[in-house]
mmCIF file of the N, C-alpha and C atoms, coordinates in Angstrom:
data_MODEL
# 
_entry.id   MODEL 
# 
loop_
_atom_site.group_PDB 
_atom_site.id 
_atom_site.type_symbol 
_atom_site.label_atom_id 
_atom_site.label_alt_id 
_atom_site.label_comp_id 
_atom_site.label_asym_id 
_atom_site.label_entity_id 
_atom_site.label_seq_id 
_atom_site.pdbx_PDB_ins_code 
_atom_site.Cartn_x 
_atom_site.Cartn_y 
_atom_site.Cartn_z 
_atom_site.occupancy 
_atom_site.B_iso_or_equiv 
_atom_site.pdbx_formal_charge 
_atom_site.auth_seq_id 
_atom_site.auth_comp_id 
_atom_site.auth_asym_id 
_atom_site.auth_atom_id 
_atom_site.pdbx_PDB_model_num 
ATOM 1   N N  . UNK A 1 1  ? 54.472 46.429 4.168   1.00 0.00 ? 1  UNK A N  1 
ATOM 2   C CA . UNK A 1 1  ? 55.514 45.470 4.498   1.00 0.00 ? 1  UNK A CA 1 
ATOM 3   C C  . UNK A 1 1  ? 55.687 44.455 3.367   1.00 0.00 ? 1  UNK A C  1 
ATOM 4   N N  . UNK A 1 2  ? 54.325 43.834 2.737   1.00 0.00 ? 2  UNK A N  1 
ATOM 5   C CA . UNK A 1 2  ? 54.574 42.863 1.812   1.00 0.00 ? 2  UNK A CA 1 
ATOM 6   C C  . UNK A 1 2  ? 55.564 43.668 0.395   1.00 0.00 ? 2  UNK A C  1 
ATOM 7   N N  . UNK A 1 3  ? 55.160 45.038 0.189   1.00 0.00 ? 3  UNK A N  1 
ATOM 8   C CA . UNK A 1 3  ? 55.623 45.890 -1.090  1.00 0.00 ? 3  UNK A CA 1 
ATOM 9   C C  . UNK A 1 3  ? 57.388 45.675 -0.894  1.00 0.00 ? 3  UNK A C  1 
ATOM 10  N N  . UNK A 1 4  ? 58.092 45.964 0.593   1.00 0.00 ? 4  UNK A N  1 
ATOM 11  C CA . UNK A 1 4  ? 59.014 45.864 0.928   1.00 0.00 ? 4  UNK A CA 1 
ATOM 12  C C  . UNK A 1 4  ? 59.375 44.401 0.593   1.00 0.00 ? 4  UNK A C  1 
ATOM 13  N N  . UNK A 1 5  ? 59.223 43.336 1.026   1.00 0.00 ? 5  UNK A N  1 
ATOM 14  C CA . UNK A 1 5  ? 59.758 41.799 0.615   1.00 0.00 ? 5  UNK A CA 1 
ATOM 15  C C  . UNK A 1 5  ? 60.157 41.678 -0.457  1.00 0.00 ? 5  UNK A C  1 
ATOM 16  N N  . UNK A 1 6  ? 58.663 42.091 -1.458  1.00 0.00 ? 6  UNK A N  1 
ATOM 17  C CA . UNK A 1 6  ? 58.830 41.616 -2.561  1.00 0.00 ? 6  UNK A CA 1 
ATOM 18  C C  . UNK A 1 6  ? 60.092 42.810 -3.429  1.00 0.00 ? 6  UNK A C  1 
ATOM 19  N N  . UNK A 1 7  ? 60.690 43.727 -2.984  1.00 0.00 ? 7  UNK A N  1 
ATOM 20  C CA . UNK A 1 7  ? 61.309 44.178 -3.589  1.00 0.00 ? 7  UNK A CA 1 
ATOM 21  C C  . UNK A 1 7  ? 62.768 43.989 -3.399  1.00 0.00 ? 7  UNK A C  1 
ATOM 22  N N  . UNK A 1 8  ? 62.940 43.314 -2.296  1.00 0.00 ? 8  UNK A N  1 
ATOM 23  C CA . UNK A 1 8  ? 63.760 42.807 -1.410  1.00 0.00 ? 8  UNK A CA 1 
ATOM 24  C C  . UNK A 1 8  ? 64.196 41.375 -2.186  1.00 0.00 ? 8  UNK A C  1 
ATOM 25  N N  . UNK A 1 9  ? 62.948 40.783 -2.323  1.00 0.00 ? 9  UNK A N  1 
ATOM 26  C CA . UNK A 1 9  ? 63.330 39.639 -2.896  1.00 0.00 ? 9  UNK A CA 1 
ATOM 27  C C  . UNK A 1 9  ? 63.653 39.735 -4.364  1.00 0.00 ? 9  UNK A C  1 
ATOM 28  N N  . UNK A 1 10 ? 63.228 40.551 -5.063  1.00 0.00 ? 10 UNK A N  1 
ATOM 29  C CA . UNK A 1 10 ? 63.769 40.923 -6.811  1.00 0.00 ? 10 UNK A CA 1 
ATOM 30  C C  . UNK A 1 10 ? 64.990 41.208 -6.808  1.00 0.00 ? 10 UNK A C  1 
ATOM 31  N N  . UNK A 1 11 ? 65.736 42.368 -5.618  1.00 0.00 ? 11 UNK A N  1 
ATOM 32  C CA . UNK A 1 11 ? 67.090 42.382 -5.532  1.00 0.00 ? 11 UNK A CA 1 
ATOM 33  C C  . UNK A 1 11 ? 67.940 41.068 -5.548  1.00 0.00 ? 11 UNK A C  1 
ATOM 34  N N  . UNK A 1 12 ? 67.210 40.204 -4.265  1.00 0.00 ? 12 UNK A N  1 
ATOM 35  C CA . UNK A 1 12 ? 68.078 39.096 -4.516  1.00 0.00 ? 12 UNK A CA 1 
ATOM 36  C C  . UNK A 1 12 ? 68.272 38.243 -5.594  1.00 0.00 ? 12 UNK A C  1 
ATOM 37  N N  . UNK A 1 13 ? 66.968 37.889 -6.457  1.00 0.00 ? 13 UNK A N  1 
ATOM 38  C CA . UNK A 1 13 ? 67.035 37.608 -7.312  1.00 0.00 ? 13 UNK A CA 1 
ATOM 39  C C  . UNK A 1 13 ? 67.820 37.795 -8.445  1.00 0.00 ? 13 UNK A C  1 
ATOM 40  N N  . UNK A 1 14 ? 68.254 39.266 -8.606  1.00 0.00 ? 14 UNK A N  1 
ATOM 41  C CA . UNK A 1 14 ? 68.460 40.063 -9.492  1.00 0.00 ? 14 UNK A CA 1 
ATOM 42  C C  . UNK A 1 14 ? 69.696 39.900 -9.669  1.00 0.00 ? 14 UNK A C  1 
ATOM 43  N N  . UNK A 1 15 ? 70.767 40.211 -8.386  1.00 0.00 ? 15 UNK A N  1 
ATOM 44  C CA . UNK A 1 15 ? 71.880 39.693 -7.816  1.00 0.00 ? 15 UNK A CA 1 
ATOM 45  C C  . UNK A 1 15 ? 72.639 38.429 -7.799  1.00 0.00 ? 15 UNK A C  1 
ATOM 46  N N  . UNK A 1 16 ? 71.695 37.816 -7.643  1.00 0.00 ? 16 UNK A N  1 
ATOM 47  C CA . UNK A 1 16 ? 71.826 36.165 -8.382  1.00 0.00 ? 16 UNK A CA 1 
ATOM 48  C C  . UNK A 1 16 ? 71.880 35.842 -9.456  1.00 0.00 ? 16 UNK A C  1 
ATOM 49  N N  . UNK A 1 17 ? 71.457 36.393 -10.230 1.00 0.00 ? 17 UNK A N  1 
ATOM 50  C CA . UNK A 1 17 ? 71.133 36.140 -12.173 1.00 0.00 ? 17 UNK A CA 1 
ATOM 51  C C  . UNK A 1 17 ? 72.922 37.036 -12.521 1.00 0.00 ? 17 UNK A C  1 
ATOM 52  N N  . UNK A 1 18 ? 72.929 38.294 -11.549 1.00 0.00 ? 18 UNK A N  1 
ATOM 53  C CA . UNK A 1 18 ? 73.917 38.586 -12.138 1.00 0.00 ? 18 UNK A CA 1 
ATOM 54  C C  . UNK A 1 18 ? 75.746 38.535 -11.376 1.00 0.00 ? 18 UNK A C  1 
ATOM 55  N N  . UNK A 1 19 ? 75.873 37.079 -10.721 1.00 0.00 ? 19 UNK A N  1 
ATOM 56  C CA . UNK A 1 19 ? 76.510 37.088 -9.854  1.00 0.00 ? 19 UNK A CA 1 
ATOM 57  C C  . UNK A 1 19 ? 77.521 36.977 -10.616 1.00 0.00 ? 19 UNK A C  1 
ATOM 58  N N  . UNK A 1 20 ? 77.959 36.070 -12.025 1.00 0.00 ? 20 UNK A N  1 
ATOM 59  C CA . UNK A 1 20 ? 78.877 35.617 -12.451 1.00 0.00 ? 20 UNK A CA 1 
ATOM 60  C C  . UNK A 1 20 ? 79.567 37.570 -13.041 1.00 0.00 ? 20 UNK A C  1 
ATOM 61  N N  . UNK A 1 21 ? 78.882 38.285 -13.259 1.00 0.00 ? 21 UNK A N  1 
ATOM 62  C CA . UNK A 1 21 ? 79.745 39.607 -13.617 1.00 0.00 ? 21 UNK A CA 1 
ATOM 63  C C  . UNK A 1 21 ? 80.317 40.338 -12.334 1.00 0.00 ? 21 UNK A C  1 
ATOM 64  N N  . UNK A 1 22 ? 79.548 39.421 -11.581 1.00 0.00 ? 22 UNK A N  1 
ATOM 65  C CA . UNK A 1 22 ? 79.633 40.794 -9.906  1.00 0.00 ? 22 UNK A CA 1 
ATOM 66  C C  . UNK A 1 22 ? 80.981 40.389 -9.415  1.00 0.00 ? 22 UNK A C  1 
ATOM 67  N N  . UNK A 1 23 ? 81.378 38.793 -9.796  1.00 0.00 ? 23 UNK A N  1 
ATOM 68  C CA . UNK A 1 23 ? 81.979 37.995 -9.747  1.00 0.00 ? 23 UNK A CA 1 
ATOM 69  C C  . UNK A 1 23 ? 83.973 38.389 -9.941  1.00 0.00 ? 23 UNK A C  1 
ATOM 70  N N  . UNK A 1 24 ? 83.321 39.345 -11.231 1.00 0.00 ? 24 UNK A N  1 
ATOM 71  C CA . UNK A 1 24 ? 84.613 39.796 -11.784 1.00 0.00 ? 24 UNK A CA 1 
ATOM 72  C C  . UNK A 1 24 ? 85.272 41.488 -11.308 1.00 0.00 ? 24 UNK A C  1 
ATOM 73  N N  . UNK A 1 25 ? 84.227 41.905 -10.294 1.00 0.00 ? 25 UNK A N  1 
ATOM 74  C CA . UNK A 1 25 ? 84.652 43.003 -9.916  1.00 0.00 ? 25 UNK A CA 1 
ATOM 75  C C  . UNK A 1 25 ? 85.498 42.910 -8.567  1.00 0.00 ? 25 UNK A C  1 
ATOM 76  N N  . UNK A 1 26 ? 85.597 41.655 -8.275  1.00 0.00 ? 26 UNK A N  1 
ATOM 77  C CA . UNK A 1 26 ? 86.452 41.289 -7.046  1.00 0.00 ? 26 UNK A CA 1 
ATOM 78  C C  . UNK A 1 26 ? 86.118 41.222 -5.554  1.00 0.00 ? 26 UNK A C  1 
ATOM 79  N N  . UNK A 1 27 ? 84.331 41.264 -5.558  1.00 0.00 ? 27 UNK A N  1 
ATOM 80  C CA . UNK A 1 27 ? 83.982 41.130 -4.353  1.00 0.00 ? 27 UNK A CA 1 
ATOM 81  C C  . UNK A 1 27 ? 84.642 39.537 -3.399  1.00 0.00 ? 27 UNK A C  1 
ATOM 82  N N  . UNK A 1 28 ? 84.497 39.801 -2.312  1.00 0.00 ? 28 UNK A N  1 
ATOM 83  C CA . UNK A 1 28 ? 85.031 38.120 -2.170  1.00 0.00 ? 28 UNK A CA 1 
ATOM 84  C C  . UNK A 1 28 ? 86.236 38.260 -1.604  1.00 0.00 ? 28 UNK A C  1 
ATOM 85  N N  . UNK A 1 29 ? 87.285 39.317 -2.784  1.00 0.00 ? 29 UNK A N  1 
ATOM 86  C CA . UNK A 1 29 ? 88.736 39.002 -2.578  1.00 0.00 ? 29 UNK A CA 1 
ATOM 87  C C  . UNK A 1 29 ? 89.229 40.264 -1.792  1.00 0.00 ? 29 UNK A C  1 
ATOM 88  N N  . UNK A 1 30 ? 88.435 41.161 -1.360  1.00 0.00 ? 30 UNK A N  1 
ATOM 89  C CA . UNK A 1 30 ? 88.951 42.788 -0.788  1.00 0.00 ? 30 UNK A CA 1 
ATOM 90  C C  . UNK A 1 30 ? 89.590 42.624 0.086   1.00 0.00 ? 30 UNK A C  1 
ATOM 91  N N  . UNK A 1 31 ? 90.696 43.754 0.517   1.00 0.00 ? 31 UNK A N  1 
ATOM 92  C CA . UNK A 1 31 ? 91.249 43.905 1.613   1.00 0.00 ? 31 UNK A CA 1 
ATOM 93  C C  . UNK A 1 31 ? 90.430 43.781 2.814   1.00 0.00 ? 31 UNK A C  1 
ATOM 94  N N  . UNK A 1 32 ? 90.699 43.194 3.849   1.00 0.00 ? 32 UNK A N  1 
ATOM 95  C CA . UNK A 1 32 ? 89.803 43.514 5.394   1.00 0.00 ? 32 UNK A CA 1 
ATOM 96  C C  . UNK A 1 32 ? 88.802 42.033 5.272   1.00 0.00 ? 32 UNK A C  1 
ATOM 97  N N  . UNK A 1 33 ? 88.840 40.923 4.148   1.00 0.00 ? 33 UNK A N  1 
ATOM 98  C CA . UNK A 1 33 ? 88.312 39.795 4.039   1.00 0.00 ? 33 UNK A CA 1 
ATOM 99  C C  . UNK A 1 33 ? 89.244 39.053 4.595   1.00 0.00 ? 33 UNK A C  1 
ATOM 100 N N  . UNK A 1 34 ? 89.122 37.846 5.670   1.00 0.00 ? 34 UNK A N  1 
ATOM 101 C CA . UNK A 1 34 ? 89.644 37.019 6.354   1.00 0.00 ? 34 UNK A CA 1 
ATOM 102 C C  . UNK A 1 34 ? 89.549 35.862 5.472   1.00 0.00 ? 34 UNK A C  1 
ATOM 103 N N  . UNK A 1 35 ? 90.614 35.165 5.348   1.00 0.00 ? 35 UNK A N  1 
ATOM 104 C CA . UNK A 1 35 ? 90.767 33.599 4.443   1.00 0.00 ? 35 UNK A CA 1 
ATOM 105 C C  . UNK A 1 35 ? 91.620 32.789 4.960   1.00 0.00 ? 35 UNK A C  1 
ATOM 106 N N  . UNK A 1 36 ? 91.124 32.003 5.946   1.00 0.00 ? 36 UNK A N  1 
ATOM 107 C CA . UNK A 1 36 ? 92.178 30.871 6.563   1.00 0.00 ? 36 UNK A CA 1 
ATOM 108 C C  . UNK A 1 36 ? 92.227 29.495 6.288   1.00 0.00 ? 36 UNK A C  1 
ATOM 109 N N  . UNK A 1 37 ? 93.618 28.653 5.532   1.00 0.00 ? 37 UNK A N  1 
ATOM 110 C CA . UNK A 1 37 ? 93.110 27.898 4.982   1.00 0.00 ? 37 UNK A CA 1 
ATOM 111 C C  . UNK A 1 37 ? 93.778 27.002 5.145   1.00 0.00 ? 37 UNK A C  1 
ATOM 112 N N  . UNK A 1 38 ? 93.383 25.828 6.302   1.00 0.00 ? 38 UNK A N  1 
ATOM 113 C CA . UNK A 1 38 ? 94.569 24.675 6.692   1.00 0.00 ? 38 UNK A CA 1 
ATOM 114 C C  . UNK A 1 38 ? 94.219 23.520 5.662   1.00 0.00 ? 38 UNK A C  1 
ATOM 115 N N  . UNK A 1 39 ? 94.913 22.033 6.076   1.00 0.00 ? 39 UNK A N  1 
ATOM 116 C CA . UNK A 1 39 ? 95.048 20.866 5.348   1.00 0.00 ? 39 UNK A CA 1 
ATOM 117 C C  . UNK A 1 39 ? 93.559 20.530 5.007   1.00 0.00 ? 39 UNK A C  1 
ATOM 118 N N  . UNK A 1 40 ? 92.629 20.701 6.340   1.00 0.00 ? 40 UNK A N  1 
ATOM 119 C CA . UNK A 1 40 ? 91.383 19.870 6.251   1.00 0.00 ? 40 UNK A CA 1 
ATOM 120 C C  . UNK A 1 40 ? 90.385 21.093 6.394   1.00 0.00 ? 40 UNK A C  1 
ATOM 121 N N  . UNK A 1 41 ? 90.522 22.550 6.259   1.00 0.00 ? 41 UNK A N  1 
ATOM 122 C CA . UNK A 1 41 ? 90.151 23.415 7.423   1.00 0.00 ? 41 UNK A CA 1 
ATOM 123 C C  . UNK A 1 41 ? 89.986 24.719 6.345   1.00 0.00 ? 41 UNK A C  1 
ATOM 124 N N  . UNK A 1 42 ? 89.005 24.979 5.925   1.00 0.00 ? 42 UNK A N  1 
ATOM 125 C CA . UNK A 1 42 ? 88.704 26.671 5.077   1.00 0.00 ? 42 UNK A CA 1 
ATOM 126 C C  . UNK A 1 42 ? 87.561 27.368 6.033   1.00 0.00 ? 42 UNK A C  1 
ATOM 127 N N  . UNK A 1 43 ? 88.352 28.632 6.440   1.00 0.00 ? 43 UNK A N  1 
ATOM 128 C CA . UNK A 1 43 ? 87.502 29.847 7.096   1.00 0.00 ? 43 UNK A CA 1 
ATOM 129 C C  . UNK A 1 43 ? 87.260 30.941 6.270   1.00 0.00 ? 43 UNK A C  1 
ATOM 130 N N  . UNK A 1 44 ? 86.270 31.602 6.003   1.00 0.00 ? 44 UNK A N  1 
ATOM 131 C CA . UNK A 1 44 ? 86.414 32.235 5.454   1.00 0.00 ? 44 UNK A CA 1 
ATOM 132 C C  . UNK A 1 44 ? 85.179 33.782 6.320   1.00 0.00 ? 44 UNK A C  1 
ATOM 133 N N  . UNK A 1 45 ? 85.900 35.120 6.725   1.00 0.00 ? 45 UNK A N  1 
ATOM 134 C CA . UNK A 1 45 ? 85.154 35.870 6.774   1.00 0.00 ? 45 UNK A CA 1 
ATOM 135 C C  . UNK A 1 45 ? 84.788 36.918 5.794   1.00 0.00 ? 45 UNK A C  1 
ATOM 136 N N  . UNK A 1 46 ? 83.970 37.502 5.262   1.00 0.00 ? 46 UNK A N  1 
ATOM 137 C CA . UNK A 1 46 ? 84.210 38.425 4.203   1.00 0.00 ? 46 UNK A CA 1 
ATOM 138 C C  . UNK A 1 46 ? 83.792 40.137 4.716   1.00 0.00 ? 46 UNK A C  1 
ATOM 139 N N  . UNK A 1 47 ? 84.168 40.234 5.810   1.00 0.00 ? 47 UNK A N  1 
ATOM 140 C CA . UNK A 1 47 ? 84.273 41.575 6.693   1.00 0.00 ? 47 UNK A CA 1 
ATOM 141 C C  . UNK A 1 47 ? 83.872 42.412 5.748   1.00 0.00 ? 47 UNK A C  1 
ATOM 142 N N  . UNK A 1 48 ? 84.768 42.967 4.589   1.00 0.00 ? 48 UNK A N  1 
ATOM 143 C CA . UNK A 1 48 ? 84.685 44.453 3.728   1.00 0.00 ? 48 UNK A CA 1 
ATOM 144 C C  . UNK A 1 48 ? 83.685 44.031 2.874   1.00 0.00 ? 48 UNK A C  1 
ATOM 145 N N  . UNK A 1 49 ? 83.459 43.038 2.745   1.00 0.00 ? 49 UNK A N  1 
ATOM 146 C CA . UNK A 1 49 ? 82.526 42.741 1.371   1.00 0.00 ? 49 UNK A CA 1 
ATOM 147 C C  . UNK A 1 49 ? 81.271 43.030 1.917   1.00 0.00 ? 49 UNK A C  1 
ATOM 148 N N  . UNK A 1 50 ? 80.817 42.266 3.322   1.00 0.00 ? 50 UNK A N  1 
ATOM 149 C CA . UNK A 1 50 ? 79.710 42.971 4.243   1.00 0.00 ? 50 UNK A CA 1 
ATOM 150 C C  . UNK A 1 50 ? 79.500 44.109 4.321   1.00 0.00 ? 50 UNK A C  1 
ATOM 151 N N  . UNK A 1 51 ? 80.556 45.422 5.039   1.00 0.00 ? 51 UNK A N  1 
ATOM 152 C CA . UNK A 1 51 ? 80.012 46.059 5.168   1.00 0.00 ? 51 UNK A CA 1 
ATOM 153 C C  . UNK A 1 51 ? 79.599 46.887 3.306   1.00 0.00 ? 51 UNK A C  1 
ATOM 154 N N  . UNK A 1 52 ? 80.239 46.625 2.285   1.00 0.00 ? 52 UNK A N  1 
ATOM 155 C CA . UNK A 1 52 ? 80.262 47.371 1.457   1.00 0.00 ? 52 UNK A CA 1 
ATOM 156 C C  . UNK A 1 52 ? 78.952 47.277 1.041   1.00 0.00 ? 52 UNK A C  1 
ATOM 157 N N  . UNK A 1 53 ? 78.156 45.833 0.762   1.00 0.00 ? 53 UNK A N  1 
ATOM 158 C CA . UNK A 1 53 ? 77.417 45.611 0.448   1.00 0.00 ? 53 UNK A CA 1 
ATOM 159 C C  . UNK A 1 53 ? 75.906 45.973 1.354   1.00 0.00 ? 53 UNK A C  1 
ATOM 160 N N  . UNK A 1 54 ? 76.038 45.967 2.641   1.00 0.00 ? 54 UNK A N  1 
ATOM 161 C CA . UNK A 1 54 ? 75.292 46.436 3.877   1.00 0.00 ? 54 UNK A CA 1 
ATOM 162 C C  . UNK A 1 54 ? 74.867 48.012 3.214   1.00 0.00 ? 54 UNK A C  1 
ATOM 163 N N  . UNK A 1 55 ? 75.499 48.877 2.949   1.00 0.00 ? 55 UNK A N  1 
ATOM 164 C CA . UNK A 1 55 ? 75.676 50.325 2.795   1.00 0.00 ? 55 UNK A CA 1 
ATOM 165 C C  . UNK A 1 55 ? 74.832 50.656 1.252   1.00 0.00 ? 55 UNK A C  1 
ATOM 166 N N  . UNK A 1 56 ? 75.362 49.515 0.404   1.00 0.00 ? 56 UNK A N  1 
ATOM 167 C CA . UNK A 1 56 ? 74.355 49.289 -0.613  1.00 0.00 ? 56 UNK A CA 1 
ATOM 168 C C  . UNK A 1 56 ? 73.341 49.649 -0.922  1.00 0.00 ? 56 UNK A C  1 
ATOM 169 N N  . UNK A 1 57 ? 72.832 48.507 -0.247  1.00 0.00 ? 57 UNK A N  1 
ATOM 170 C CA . UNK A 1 57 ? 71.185 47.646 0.228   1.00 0.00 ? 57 UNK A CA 1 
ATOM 171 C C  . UNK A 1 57 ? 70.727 49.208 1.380   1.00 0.00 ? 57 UNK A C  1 
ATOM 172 N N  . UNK A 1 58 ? 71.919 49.715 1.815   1.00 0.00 ? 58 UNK A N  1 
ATOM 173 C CA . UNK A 1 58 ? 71.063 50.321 3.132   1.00 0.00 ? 58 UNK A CA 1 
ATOM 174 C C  . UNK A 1 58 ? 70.565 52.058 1.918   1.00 0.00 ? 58 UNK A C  1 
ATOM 175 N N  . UNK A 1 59 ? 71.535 52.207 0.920   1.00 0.00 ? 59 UNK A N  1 
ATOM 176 C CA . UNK A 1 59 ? 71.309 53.561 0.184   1.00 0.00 ? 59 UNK A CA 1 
ATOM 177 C C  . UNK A 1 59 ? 70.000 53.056 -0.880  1.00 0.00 ? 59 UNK A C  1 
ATOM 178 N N  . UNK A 1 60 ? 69.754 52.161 -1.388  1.00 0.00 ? 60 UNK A N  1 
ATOM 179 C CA . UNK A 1 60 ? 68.526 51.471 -2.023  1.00 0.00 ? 60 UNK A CA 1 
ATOM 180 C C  . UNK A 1 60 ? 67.345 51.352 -1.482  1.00 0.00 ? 60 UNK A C  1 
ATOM 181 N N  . UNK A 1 61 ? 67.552 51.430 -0.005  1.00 0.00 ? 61 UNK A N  1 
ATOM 182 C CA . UNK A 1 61 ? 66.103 51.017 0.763   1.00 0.00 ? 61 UNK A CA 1 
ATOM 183 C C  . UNK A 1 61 ? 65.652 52.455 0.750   1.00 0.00 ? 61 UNK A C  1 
ATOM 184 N N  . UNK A 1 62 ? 66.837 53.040 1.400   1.00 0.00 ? 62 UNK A N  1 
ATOM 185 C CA . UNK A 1 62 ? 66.717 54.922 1.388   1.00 0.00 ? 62 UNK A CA 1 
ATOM 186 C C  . UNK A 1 62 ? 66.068 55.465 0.130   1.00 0.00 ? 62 UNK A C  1 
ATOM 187 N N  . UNK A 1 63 ? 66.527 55.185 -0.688  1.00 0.00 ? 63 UNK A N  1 
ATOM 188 C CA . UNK A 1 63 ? 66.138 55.836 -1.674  1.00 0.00 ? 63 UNK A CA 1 
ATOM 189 C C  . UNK A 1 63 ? 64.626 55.660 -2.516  1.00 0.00 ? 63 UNK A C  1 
ATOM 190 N N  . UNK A 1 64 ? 64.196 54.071 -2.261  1.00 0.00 ? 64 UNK A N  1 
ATOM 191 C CA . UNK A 1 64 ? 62.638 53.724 -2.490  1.00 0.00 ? 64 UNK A CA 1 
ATOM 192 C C  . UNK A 1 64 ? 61.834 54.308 -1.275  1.00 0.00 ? 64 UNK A C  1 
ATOM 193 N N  . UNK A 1 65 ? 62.645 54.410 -0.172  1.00 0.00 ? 65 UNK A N  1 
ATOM 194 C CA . UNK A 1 65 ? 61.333 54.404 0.761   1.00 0.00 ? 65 UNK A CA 1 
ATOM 195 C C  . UNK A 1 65 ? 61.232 56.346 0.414   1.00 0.00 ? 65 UNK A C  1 
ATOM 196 N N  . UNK A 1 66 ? 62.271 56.778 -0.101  1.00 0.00 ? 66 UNK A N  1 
ATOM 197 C CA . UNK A 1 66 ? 62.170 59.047 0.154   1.00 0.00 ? 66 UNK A CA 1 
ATOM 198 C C  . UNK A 1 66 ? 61.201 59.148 -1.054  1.00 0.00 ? 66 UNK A C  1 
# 
């Protein structure tokens, strides 16, 4: 379990160091992302960006743990 965290946590890390390029591939802005944005009032859901990124993380775990 600890082998799992810590690899878990390097991703995030990793992801973080390289957010400003990830930045430019347009996550954030995809179709199926909710952006509601009144006078005083920003919502923001990022639906597609979830699941894209969910599927990710879920083919990475797959693939360390086979």
């Amino acid at each position: 379990m600890s082998r799992i965290l810590i690899i878990i946590g390097l991703i995030i890390v990793a992801i973080g160091m390289a957010w400003p390029w990830l930045a430019r591939l347009g996550l954030g802005r995809l179709p199926g992302d909710i952006l509601i944005q009144r006078e005083n009032f920003t919502f923001y859901l990022p639906i597609t960006t979830g699941l894209i990124v969910s599927v990710v993380l879920s083919l990475v775990l797959w693939l360390i743990n086979r």
